[in-house]
C-alpha positions as CSV (number, residue, x, y, z in Angstrom):
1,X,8.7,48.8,-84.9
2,X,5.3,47.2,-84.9
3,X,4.0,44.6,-86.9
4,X,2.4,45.6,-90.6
5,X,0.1,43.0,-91.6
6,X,1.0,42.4,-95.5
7,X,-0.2,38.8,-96.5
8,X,1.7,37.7,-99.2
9,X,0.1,34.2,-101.3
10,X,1.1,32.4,-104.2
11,X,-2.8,32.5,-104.4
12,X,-3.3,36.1,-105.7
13,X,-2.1,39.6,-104.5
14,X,-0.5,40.8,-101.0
15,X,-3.6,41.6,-98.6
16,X,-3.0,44.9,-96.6
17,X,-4.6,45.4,-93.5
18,X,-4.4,48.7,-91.6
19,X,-3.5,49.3,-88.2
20,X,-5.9,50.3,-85.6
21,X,-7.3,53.9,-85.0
22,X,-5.8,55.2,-81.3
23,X,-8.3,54.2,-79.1
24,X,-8.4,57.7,-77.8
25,X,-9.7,58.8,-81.1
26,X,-12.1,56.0,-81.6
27,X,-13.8,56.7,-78.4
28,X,-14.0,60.3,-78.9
29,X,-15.7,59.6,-82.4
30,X,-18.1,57.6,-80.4
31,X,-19.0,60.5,-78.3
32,X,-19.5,63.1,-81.0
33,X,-21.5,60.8,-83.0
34,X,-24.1,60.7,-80.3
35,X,-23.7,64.5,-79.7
36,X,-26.5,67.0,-80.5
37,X,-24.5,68.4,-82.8
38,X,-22.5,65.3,-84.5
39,X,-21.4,68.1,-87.5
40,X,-19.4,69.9,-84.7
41,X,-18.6,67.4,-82.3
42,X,-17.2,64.8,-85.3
43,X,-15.5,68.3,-86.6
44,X,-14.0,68.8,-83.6
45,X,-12.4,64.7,-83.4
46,X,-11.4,65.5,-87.0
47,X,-9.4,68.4,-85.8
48,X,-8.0,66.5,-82.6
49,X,-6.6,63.3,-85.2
50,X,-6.2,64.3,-88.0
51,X,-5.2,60.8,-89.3
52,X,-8.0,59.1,-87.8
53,X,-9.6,58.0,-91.2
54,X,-12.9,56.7,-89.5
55,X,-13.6,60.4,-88.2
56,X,-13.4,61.9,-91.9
57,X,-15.3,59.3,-92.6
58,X,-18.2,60.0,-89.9
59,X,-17.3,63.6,-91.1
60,X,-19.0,62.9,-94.6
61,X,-21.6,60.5,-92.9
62,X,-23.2,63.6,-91.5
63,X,-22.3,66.8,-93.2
64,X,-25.0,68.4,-95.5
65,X,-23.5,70.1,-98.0
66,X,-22.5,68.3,-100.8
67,X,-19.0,69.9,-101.3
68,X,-18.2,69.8,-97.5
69,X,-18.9,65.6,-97.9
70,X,-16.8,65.5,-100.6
71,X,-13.9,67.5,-99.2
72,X,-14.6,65.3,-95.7
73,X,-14.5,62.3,-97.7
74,X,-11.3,62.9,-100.0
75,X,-9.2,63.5,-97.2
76,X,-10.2,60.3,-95.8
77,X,-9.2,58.7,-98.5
78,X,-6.0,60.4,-99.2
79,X,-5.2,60.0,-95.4
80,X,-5.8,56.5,-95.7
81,X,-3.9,56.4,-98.7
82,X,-0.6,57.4,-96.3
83,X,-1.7,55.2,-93.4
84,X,-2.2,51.7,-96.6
85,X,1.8,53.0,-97.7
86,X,2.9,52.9,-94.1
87,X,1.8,49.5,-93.5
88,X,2.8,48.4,-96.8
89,X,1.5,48.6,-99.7
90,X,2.5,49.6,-102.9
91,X,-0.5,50.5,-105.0
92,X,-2.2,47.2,-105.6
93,X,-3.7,44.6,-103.7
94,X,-6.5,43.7,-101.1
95,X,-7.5,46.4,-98.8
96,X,-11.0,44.3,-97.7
97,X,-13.4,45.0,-95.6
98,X,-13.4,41.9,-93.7
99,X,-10.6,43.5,-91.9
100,X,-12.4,46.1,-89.4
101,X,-9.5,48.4,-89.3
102,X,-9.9,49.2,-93.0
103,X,-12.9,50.0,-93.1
104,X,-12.4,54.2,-92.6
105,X,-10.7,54.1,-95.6
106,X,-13.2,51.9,-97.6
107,X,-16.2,54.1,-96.1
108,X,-13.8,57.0,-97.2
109,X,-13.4,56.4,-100.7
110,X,-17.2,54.3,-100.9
111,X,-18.6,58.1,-99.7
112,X,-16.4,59.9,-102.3
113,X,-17.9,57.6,-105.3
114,X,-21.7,58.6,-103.9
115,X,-21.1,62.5,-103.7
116,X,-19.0,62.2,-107.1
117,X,-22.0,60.8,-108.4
118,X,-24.1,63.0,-107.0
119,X,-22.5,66.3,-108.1
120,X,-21.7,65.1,-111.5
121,X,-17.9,64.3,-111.2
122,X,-18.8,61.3,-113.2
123,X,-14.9,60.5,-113.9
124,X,-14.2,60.2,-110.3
125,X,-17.7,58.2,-109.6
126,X,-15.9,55.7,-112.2
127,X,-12.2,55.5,-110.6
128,X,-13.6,55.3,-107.1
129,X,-16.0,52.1,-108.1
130,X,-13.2,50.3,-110.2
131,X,-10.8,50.8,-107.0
132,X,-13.0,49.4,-104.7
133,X,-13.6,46.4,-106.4
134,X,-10.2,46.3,-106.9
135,X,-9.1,46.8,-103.3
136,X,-11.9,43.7,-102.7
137,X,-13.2,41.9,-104.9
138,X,-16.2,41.4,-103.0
139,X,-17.6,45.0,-103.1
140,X,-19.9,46.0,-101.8
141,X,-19.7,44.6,-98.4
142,X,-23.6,43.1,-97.0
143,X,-25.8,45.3,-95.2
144,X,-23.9,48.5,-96.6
Protein backbone atom coordinates (compact mmCIF):
# COMPACT_ATOMS: atom_id res chain seq x y z
CA UNK A 1 0.00 0.00 0.00
CA UNK A 2 1.56 3.35 -0.71
CA UNK A 3 1.52 6.37 1.04
CA UNK A 4 -1.71 8.89 0.38
CA UNK A 5 -0.78 12.28 1.30
CA UNK A 6 -3.99 13.70 3.32
CA UNK A 7 -2.77 16.62 5.65
CA UNK A 8 -4.92 16.86 8.33
CA UNK A 9 -4.62 20.59 10.58
CA UNK A 10 -6.41 21.97 13.41
CA UNK A 11 -5.77 25.00 11.13
CA UNK A 12 -8.53 24.43 8.42
CA UNK A 13 -9.47 21.51 6.12
CA UNK A 14 -7.48 18.06 5.24
CA UNK A 15 -5.12 18.98 2.04
CA UNK A 16 -5.21 16.20 -0.68
CA UNK A 17 -2.46 15.83 -2.82
CA UNK A 18 -2.54 13.36 -5.74
CA UNK A 19 -0.17 10.79 -6.57
CA UNK A 20 2.07 11.01 -9.46
CA UNK A 21 1.15 10.25 -13.19
CA UNK A 22 3.30 6.80 -14.36
CA UNK A 23 6.26 8.16 -15.65
CA UNK A 24 5.59 6.17 -18.75
CA UNK A 25 2.57 8.22 -19.42
CA UNK A 26 4.11 11.45 -18.59
CA UNK A 27 6.89 11.00 -20.95
CA UNK A 28 4.74 9.87 -23.70
CA UNK A 29 2.45 13.10 -23.21
CA UNK A 30 5.72 14.96 -23.68
CA UNK A 31 6.29 13.35 -27.00
CA UNK A 32 2.85 13.88 -28.49
CA UNK A 33 2.82 17.35 -27.36
CA UNK A 34 5.73 18.17 -29.55
CA UNK A 35 4.25 15.99 -32.38
CA UNK A 36 3.02 17.42 -35.70
CA UNK A 37 -0.08 16.30 -34.98
CA UNK A 38 -0.46 16.89 -30.94
CA UNK A 39 -4.62 16.28 -31.55
CA UNK A 40 -3.60 12.68 -32.59
CA UNK A 41 -0.57 11.96 -30.87
CA UNK A 42 -2.11 13.42 -27.25
CA UNK A 43 -5.34 11.19 -28.58
CA UNK A 44 -3.40 8.38 -28.89
CA UNK A 45 -1.54 8.86 -24.88
CA UNK A 46 -5.22 9.42 -23.91
CA UNK A 47 -6.12 6.03 -25.28
CA UNK A 48 -2.77 4.29 -23.87
CA UNK A 49 -3.80 5.83 -19.89
CA UNK A 50 -6.67 6.40 -19.63
CA UNK A 51 -6.31 7.63 -16.02
CA UNK A 52 -3.55 9.89 -16.80
CA UNK A 53 -5.56 13.14 -15.96
CA UNK A 54 -2.70 15.50 -17.32
CA UNK A 55 -3.27 13.81 -20.94
CA UNK A 56 -7.16 14.76 -21.00
CA UNK A 57 -6.01 17.64 -19.94
CA UNK A 58 -3.46 18.39 -22.92
CA UNK A 59 -6.36 16.69 -24.72
CA UNK A 60 -8.59 19.92 -24.31
CA UNK A 61 -5.34 22.19 -24.43
CA UNK A 62 -5.38 21.42 -28.13
CA UNK A 63 -8.48 20.18 -29.55
CA UNK A 64 -10.64 22.64 -31.74
CA UNK A 65 -13.89 21.87 -31.45
CA UNK A 66 -15.64 23.24 -28.70
CA UNK A 67 -17.62 20.04 -27.77
CA UNK A 68 -14.59 17.69 -28.19
CA UNK A 69 -12.72 20.29 -25.33
CA UNK A 70 -15.45 19.93 -23.30
CA UNK A 71 -15.86 16.18 -23.47
CA UNK A 72 -11.74 15.98 -23.17
CA UNK A 73 -11.95 18.16 -20.27
CA UNK A 74 -14.89 16.44 -18.23
CA UNK A 75 -13.37 13.32 -18.27
CA UNK A 76 -10.39 14.74 -16.81
CA UNK A 77 -12.13 15.95 -14.18
CA UNK A 78 -14.27 13.06 -13.42
CA UNK A 79 -11.08 10.90 -13.69
CA UNK A 80 -9.44 13.01 -11.35
CA UNK A 81 -12.40 12.92 -9.27
CA UNK A 82 -11.63 8.88 -8.75
CA UNK A 83 -7.86 9.29 -8.56
CA UNK A 84 -8.74 12.62 -5.32
CA UNK A 85 -11.21 9.51 -3.60
CA UNK A 86 -8.42 7.06 -3.97
CA UNK A 87 -5.92 9.06 -2.19
CA UNK A 88 -8.42 10.28 0.16
CA UNK A 89 -10.68 12.53 0.07
CA UNK A 90 -14.05 12.79 0.79
CA UNK A 91 -15.59 15.74 -1.06
CA UNK A 92 -14.07 18.74 0.58
CA UNK A 93 -10.87 20.18 1.12
CA UNK A 94 -7.62 21.51 -0.53
CA UNK A 95 -6.71 20.06 -3.81
CA UNK A 96 -3.96 23.16 -4.51
CA UNK A 97 -1.99 23.78 -7.10
CA UNK A 98 1.14 24.24 -5.29
CA UNK A 99 1.24 20.50 -5.38
CA UNK A 100 2.51 19.58 -9.02
CA UNK A 101 0.80 16.37 -9.13
CA UNK A 102 -2.69 18.00 -8.95
CA UNK A 103 -2.47 20.02 -11.29
CA UNK A 104 -4.21 17.66 -14.33
CA UNK A 105 -7.03 17.72 -12.38
CA UNK A 106 -7.10 21.57 -11.60
CA UNK A 107 -6.19 22.21 -15.50
CA UNK A 108 -9.14 19.64 -16.03
CA UNK A 109 -11.88 21.21 -14.37
CA UNK A 110 -10.12 25.09 -14.93
CA UNK A 111 -10.64 24.08 -18.94
CA UNK A 112 -14.18 22.76 -18.28
CA UNK A 113 -15.28 26.35 -16.60
CA UNK A 114 -13.63 28.14 -19.98
CA UNK A 115 -15.54 25.96 -22.63
CA UNK A 116 -18.77 26.03 -20.28
CA UNK A 117 -18.45 29.58 -20.59
CA UNK A 118 -17.86 29.59 -23.88
CA UNK A 119 -20.78 27.44 -25.12
CA UNK A 120 -23.27 28.91 -22.80
CA UNK A 121 -23.45 26.20 -20.09
CA UNK A 122 -23.49 29.09 -17.71
CA UNK A 123 -24.57 26.78 -14.67
CA UNK A 124 -21.56 24.64 -14.99
CA UNK A 125 -19.22 27.89 -15.75
CA UNK A 126 -20.62 28.82 -12.06
CA UNK A 127 -20.03 25.29 -10.18
CA UNK A 128 -16.65 24.82 -11.84
CA UNK A 129 -15.37 28.53 -10.55
CA UNK A 130 -16.85 28.09 -6.92
CA UNK A 131 -15.06 24.53 -6.78
CA UNK A 132 -11.83 25.78 -7.72
CA UNK A 133 -11.69 28.32 -5.24
CA UNK A 134 -12.86 26.01 -3.07
CA UNK A 135 -10.33 23.27 -3.79
CA UNK A 136 -7.61 26.42 -3.21
CA UNK A 137 -8.35 29.29 -2.02
CA UNK A 138 -5.76 30.86 -3.93
CA UNK A 139 -7.32 30.52 -7.44
CA UNK A 140 -6.12 31.26 -9.99
CA UNK A 141 -2.69 30.05 -9.74
CA UNK A 142 0.15 33.14 -11.24
CA UNK A 143 1.05 33.00 -14.73
CA UNK A 144 -2.08 30.82 -15.64
Amino acid sequence: MTDRPVNLSMSGPPETVLDPEPAAAIEALREAQASTQPIMAIGAVCTEYPRCIAAWAALGDVAEIPALRYAAYRTGYHRGLDRLRANGWRGSGFVRWRSETNRGFLRSVSGLQTIAAMIGELDEDERCSLFLRQLDPDWPPPNS
